[in-house]
N, C-alpha and C positions, 0 to 999 in steps of 0.2 A: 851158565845156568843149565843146559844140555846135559853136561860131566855131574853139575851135582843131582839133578834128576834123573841119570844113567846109575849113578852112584846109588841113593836111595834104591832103585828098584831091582839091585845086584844085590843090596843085602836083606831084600824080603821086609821091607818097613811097610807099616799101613800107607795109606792112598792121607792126601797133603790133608785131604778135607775131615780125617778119621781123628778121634784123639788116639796119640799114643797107647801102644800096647804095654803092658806091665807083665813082664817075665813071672811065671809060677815061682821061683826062688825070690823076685820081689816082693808078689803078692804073699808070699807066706812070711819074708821078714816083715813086712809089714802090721798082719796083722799077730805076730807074736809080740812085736813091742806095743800093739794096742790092748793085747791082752793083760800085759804087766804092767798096765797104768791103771793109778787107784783113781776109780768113778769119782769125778769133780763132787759128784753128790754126798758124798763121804766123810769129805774130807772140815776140818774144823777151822773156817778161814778165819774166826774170830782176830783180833788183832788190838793191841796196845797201842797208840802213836808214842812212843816215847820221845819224839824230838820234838821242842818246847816250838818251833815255827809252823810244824805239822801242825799241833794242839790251835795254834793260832788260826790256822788257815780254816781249819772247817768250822771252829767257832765264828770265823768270819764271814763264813758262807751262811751257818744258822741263822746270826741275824740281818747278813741282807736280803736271804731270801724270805724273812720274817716282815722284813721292810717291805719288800716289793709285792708281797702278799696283802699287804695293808694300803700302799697306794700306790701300786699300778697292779693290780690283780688281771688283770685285761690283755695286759699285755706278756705274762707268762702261759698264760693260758694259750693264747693265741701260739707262741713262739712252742709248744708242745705238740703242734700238730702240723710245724710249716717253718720255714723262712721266706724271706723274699727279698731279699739283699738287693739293694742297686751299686754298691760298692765293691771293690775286692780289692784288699791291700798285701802287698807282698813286702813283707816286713823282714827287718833283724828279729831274732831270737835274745837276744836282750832286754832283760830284765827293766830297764828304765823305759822302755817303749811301748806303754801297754795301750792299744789301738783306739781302744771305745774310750777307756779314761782319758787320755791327752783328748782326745776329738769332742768327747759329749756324747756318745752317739748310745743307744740301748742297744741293749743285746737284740744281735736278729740285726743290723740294719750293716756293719761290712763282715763279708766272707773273707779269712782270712788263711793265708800262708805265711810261716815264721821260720827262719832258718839261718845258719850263719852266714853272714855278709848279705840278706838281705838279695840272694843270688835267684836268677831263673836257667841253668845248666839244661843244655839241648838233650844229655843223657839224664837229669834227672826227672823220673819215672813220676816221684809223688807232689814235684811243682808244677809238672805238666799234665798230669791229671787234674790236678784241682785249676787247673785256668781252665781247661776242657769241661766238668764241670763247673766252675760256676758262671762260663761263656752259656752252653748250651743247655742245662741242667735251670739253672739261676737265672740265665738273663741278666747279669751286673754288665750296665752301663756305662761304668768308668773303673779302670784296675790301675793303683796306684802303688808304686816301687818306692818305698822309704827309704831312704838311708839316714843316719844319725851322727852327729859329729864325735869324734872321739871313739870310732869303732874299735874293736879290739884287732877285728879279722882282716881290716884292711891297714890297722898298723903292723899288723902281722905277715900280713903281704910285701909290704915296703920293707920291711927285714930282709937282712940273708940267710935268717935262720930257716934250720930245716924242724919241722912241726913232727915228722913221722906220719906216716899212715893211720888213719883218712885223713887227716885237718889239714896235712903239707898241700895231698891231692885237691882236695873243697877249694883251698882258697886259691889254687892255680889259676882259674879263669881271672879272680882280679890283679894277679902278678902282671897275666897280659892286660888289663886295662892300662896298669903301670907301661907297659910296654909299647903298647899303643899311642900313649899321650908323654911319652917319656922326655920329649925338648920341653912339651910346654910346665911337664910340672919340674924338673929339672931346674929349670929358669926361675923357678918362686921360692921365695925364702922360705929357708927349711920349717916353720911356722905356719906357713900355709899349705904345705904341702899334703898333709894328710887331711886336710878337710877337703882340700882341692881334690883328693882321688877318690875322697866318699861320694863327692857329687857326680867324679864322671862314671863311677859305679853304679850309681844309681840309674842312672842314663840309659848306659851298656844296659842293663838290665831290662830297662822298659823296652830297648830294640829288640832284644831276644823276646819279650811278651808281644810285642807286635808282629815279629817274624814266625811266630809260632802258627800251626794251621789251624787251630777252632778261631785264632780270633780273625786269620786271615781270609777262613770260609765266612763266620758272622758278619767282617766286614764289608765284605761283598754283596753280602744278602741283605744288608742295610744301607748299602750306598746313595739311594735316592732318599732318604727320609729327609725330612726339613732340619734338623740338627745337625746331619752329617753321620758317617757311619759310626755304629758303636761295634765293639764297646772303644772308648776315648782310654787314650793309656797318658800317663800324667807321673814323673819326676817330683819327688818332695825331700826335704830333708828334713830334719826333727833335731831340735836344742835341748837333750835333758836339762842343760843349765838353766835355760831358761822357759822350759814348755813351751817354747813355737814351734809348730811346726809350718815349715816354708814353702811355698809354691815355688819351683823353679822356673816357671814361665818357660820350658822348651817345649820347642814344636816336635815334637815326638816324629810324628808323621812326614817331617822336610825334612828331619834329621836321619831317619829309614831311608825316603827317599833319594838325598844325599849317597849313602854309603851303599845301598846296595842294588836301587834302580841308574846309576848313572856313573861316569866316571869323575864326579869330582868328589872331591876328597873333602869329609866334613871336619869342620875346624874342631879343635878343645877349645 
């Protein structure tokens, strides 16, 4: 720390607390490409949908938001100047999983995060913001990890194959789940194997949202309530085949406690 702080003040850099300086050769390339860009206000964004699913999609937007204008008008209105979510679900990005539809729920009632495998990554930036918001921002009271049978990203995992950069990188964290749990899913007929590793995915996942710091500051700060501290973090799985989505019934919180307060080692 010393060396890099010696270092900095050998080559003349502002003080830690300063925003960076922008060299005159910066600031002028800078604003010569701002000069040679045509004003937003200019320009003719008009636009054709010519794909026949586009055409579909906002005609389907016309009439539900025509529907909901007619009966629930109260409740868009309301959702224009606010949410308040007690929910936060950290979903696959998969098309068969759409959050509010399988559940019932109206718009406005979960905050959500969607990405492939369904993953909470310590380095990504935009999972860990939105638990940060909608921990401390929102106030959601229960953040629930889906996973869904038949993923793609976590059969892609269980491959040898190489994905290339980003997607090989993305889905490395659940190679190690694989990794992790490798006797016990090893030992299950090759049939169960891949739903067997969506679930302990899903899992993994919920530990990484509980080991994160807004929920582990919130939990603190809510320790004595009569519910117990929130926000509550909760494992589910979802059956496109059949629309259930599944309560896994783990203890999220002995299973944390397990692996990273103690030395015993939590089961698969």
């Amino acid at each position: 720390m010393k060396f890099a702080l010696a270092l900095i003040i050998a080559v003349g850099a502002a003080p830690l607390s300063a925003p960076a300086q922008k060299s005159p050769l910066m600031r002028s390339a800078m604003r010569s490409r701002m000069a040679h860009r045509r004003p937003l206000t200019r320009v003719n964004f008009d636009k054709q949908y010519d794909g026949e699913k586009l055409g579909e999609l906002f005609a389907g937007n016309k009439q539900w938001s025509e529907t909901m204008m007619t009966t629930n008008q109260p409740l868009l209105e309301s959702l224009g100047s606010a949410q308040e979510p007690k929910i936060m679900w950290i979903g696959s990005a998969d098309s068969r999983v759409p959050e509010s539809k399988i559940t019932g729920m109206d718009p406005g009632e979960i905050f959500v995060v969607r990405n492939i495998g369904n993953q909470v990554q310590m380095s990504d930036n935009a999972a860990n913001a939105a638990i940060q918001f909608g921990v401390d921002a929102l106030g959601v009271e229960d953040i629930m990890v889906c996973g869904h049978y038949e993923d793609s990203a976590v059969k892609a995992a269980l491959s040898n194959q190489d994905f290339e950069a980003p997607l090989d990188q993305w889905i490395g964290p659940i190679r190690d789940v694989y990794r992790t749990h490798k006797e016990y899913l090893d030992g299950l007929p090759e049939a169960y194997r891949l739903n067997a590793l969506i679930k302990l995915n899903a899992v993994e996942q919920c530990l990484n949202v509980l080991r994160s710091t807004p929920v582990q500051k919130k939990r603190a700060e809510t320790a004595n309530l009569s519910g117990g501290p929130i926000p509550r973090v909760h494992a589910v799985v979802y059956n496109p085949a059949t629309g259930i989505l599944e309560d896994m019934n783990v203890d999220i919180e002995k299973l944390y406690n397990l692996n990273y307060k103690s030395d015993i080692p939590a089961l698969a």
